[in-house]
C-alpha positions in Angstrom: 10.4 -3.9 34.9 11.0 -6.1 31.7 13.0 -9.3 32.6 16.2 -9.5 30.5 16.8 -12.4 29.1 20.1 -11.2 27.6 22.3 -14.0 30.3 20.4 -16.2 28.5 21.5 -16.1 25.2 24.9 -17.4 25.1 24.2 -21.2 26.7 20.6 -20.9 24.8 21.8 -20.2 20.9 24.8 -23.3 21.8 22.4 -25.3 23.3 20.1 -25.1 20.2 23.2 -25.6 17.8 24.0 -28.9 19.9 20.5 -29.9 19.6 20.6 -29.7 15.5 22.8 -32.9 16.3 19.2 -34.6 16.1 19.3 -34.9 12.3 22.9 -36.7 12.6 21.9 -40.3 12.0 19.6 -38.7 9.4 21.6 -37.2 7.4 24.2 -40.1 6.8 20.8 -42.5 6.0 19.5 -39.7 3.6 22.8 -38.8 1.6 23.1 -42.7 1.3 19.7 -44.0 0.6 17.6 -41.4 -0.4 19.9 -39.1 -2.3 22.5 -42.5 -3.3 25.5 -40.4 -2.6 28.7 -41.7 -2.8 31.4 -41.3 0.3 33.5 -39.2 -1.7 30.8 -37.0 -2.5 29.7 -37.3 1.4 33.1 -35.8 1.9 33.0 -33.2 -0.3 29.6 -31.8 0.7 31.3 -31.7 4.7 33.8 -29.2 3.0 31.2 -27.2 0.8 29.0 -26.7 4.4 32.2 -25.7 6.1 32.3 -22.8 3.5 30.2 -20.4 5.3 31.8 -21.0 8.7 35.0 -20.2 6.6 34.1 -16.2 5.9 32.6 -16.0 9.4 34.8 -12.4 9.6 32.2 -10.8 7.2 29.5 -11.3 9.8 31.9 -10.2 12.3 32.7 -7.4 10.2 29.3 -5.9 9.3 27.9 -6.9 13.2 30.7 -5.1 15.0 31.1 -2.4 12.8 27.0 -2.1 10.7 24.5 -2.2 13.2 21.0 -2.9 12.1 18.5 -0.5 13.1 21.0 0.8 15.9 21.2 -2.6 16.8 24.5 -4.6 16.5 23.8 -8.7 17.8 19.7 -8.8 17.5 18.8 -8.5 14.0 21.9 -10.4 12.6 20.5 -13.3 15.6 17.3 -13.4 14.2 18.0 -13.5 10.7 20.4 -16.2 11.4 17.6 -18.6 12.9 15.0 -17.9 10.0 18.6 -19.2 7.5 19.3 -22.3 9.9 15.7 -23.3 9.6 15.5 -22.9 5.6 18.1 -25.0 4.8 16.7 -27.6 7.1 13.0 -27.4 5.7 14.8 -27.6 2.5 15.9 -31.3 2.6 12.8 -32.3 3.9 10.7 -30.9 1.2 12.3 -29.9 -2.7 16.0 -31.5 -2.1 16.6 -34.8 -4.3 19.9 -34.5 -5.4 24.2 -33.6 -4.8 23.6 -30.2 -6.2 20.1 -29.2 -4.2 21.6 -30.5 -0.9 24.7 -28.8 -0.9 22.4 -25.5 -1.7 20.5 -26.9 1.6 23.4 -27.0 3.7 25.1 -23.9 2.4 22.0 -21.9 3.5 21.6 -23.7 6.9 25.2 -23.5 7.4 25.1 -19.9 7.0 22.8 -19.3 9.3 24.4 -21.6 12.0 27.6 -19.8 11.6 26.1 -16.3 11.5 24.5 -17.2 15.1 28.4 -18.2 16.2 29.5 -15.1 15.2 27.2 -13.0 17.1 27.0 -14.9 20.1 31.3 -15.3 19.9 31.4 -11.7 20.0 29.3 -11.3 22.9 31.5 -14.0 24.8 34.7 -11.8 23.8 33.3 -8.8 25.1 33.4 -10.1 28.5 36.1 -12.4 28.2 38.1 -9.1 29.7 40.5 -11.8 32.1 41.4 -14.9 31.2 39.8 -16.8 34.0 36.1 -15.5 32.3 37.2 -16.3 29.3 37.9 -20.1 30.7 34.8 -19.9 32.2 33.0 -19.2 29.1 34.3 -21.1 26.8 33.7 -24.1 28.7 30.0 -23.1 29.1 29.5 -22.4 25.5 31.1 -25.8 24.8 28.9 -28.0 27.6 25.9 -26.3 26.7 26.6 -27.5 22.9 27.2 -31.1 24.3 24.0 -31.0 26.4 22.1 -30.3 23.8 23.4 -32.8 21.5 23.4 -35.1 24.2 19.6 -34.6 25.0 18.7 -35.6 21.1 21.4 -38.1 20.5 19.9 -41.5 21.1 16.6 -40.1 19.7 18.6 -38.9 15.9 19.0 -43.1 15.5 15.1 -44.2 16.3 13.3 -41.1 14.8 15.0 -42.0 11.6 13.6 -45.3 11.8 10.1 -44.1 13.3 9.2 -41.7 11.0 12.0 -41.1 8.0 15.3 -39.0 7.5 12.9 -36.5 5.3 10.7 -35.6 9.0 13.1 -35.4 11.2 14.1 -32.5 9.2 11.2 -31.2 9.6 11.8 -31.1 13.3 14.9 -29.8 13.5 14.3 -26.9 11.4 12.2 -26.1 14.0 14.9 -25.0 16.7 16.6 -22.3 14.4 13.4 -20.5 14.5 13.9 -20.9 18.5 16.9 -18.9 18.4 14.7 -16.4 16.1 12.5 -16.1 19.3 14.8 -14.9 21.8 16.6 -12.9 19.7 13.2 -10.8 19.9 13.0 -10.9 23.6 16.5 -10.1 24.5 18.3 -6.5 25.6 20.2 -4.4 24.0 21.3 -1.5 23.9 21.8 0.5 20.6 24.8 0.6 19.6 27.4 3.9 20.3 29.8 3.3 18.0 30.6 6.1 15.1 29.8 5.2 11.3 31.3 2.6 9.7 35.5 2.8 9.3 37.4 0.8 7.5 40.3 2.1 8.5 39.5 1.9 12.1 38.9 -1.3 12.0 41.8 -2.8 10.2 43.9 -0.9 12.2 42.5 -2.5 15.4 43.1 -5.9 13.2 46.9 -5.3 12.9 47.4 -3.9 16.4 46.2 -7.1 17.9 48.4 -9.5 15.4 51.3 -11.1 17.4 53.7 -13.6 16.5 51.9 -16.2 19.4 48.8 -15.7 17.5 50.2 -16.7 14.2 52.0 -19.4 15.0 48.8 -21.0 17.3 46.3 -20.5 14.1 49.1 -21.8 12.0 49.5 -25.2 14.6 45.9 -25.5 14.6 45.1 -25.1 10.8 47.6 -27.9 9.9 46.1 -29.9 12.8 42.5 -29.7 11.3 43.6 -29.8 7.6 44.9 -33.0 7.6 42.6 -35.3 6.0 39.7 -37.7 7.1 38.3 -40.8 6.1 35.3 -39.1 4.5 32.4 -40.8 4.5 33.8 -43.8 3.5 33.9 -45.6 7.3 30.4 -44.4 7.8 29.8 -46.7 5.1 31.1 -49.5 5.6 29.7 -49.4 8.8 26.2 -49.5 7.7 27.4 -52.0 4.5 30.0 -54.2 6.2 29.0 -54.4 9.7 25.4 -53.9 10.1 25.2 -50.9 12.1 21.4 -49.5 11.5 20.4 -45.9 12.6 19.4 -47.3 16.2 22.9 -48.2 16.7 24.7 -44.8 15.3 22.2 -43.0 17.6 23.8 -44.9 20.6 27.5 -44.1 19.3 25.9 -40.4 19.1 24.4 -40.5 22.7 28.1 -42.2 23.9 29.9 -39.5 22.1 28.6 -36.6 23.4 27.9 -37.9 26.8 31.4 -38.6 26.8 32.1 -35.0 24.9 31.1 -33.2 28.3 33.1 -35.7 30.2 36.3 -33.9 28.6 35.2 -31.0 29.0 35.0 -31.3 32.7 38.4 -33.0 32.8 39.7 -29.6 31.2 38.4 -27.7 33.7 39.4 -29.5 36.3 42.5 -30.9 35.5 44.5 -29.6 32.6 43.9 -25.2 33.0 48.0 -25.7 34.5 49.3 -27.2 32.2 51.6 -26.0 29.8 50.4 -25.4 25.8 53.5 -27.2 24.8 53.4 -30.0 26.8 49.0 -30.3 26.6 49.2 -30.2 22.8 51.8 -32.7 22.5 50.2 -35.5 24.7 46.9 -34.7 23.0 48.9 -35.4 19.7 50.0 -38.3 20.7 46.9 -39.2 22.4 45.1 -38.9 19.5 47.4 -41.2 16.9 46.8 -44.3 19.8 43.2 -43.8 20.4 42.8 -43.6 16.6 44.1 -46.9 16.1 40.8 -49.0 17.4 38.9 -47.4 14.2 41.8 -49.8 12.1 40.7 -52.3 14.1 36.7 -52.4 13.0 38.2 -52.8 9.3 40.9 -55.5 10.2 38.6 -57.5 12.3 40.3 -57.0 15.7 37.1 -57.5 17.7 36.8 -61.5 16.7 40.1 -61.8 18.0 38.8 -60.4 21.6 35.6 -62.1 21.4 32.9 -59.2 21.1 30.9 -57.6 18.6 32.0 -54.8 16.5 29.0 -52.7 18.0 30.3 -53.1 21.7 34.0 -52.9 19.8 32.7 -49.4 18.3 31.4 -48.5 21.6 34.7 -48.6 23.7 36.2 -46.8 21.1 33.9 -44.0 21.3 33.9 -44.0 25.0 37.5 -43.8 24.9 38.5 -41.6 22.4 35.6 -38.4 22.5 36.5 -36.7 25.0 39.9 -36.3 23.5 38.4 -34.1 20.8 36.7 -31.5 23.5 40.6 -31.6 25.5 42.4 -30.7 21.9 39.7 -28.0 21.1 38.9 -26.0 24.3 42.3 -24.6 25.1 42.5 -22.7 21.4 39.3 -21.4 21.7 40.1 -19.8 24.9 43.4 -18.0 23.7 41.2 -16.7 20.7 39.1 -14.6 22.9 41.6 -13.2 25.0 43.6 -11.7 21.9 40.0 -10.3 20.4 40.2 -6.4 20.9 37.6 -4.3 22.1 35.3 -2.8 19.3 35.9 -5.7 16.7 35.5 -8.4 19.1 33.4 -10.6 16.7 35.6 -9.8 13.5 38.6 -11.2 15.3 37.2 -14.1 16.8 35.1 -15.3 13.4 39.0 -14.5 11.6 40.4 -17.2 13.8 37.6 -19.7 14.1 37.8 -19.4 10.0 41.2 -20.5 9.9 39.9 -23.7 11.8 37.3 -24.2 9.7 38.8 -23.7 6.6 41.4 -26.3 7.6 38.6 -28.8 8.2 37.5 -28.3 4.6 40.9 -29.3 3.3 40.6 -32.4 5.5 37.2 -32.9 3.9 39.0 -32.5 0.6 41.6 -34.1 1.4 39.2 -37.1 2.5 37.4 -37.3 -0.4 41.0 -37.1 -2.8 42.2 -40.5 -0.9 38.5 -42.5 -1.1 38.6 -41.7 -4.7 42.3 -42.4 -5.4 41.9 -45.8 -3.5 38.5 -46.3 -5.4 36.6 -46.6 -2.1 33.1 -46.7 -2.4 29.9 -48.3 -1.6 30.4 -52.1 -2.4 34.4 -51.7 -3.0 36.0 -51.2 1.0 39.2 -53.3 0.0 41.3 -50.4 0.4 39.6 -47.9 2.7 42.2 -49.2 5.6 44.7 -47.3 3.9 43.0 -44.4 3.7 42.3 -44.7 7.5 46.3 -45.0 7.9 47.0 -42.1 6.3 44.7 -40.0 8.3 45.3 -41.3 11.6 49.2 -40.9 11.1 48.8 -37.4 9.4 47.7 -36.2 12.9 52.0 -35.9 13.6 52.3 -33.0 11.0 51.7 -30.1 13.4 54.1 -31.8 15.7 57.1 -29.1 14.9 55.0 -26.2 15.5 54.5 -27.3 19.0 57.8 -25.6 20.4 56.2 -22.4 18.6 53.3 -22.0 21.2 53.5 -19.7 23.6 55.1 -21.1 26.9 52.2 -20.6 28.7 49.3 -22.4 30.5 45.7 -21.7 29.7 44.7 -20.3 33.3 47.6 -18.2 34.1 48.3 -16.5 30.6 47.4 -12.6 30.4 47.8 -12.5 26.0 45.3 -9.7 25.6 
């Protein structure tokens, strides 16, 4: 009998994605020394490769509803890691300026997000309780983290070793894994009837409920609001003297840390209350913020230590915060995803996140420029951190809009 490799896919395609976190370091070194980008620019392309993850409900769409040689997951899967990989090989070859990079990273992004879609949908489809769904969610997350973990010390020295422009090379490479087992995998061709439109938007607005709105709406405003930009990245390298060693450590802290919170959510916080969760994490997010403040004021000669070690219990502090604040969200997204349009529903949701990270890329790169932040000029880029950090309150009204509920005990679907 042919081994199925199908259970595979789902901690597989994340574990590649997380892995693509290789080409971190590289990336900020190449948009600031080979390409001589400035930060708001750096911002801006962070919102123009959010773009394709911001129509992820047309790959849904055609996935769920236009299968592909009777096939509705393994030919979108494949094409997605031949995309991923062309944008890569792209900066590493013909890229050498604003324009040709964000043409890069709109065609890698598209295939990243295309995988998302297809492997979301499969999640959805047997998140059918919300104890699986838990359960899934946290694996798609860990394996993500693991995989970024894995490559995270390595993104600082490879740049170093060998050049930003090679380790693109490399990580065009994985894509084309994903490619691979979308080949191998098993599935069955598809039932469903020919294409409806009607059908399907029906199924759209039976599963719209006012919980729904109003968490999308919380968690749009929470991502929209707006970011330093590239602009602490920076002054990092400028000011302080961080090389790509040293961001590759940060990287390997981050992530490490990453699947700390993601345990802690599993173990700890499934009872809780979204009211009360989202409003500590709120809170817990404005204090922990505060430390980045402190590598621009100089708060680490008043303790004694370096700004790397400074940076480094900041980081360890402060990243698992950002897996706690995401996890429970994405859960309640797949329990509300009908059957039949289970990827349409779930890439509608995830692209009201996204898109509300490109206005905080936006948003980032309207502040560096209206403080006239930029390489050689940091005098006002502390503002611009205040502004972000104490933006995070602006969802705080919604909160008493969430459902009353508690990840592990609510039955939405």
């Amino acid at each position: 009998m042919k081994p199925d490799y199908t259970r595979l896919l789902i901690p597989f395609v994340y574990f590649i994605a997380g892995a693509t976190g290789i080409a971190s370091v590289a990336t900020t070194f190449y948009y600031k020394d080979d390409l001589s980008l400035s930060p708001a620019q750096v911002s801006l392309l962070g919102s123009i490769a959010i773009i394709p993850w911001s129509i992820k409900p047309l790959y849904g769409f055609f996935s769920d509803r236009k299968p592909m040689w009777g096939y509705r997951r393994k030919p979108y899967l494949f094409l997605a890691g031949v995309m991923g990989a062309a944008g890569y090989f792209s900066m590493a070859t013909w890229v050498n300026s604003f324009l040709t990079v964000a043409i890069a990273l709109l065609l890698s992004a598209l295939g990243f997000a295309l995988a998302d879609v297809i492997v979301d949908g499969i999640v959805a489809e047997k998140s059918r309780n919300q104890e699986v769904a838990g359960k899934l969610q946290s694996i798609c997350r860990a394996s993500i983290m693991v995989g970024a973990l894995l490559v995270a010390y390595l993104s600082g020295i490879l740049v170093e070793a060998i050049g930003a422009r090679n380790v693109f090379f490399i990580t065009g490479a994985l894509p084309l894994l994903t490619s691979t087992l979308a080949l191998i995998i098993t599935e069955e061709k598809s039932t469903f009837a020919a294409f409806s439109f009607r059908e399907t938007w029906q199924k759209l607005k039976a599963s719209i409920s006012a919980d729904l709105l109003f968490a999308v709406a919380f968690v749009f405003i929470w991502r929209a609001t707006p970011s330093s930009g590239g602009g602490l990245s920076y002054y990092m390298i400028d000011e302080l003297q961080f090389d790509p060693e040293f961001f590759g450590r940060l990287a390997l802290i981050s992530h490490g840390m990453s699947i700390v919170g993601v345990l802690i959510f599993r173990k700890f916080l499934l009872s809780i209350p979204l009211r009360k969760l989202f409003f500590w994490i709120i809170i817990a997010s404005v204090l922990l913020s505060l430390p980045t403040i402190g590598l621009v004021y100089g708060w680490y000669e008043y303790l004694g230590v370096s700004p790397q070690l400074f940076s480094m219990a900041d980081t360890f502090i402060s990243a698992p915060l950002s897996e706690i604040a995401f996890l429970p969200l994405l859960v309640l997204a797949a329990r509300l995803c009908p059957e039949g349009i289970e990827a349409t529903m779930f890439a509608i949701l995830a692209s009201v996140m996204n898109i509300g990270l490109a206005v905080s890329d936006m948003g980032g790169a309207y502040l560096l420029n209206y403080f006239d932040v930029h390489q050689g000029n940091y005098m006002h880029l502390d503002k611009v951190l205040w502004i972000a950090i104490l933006s995070s309150f602006l969802p705080m009204p919604l909160i008493m809009k969430l459902p009353e509920t508690n990840v592990a005990a609510a039955d939405i679907a």
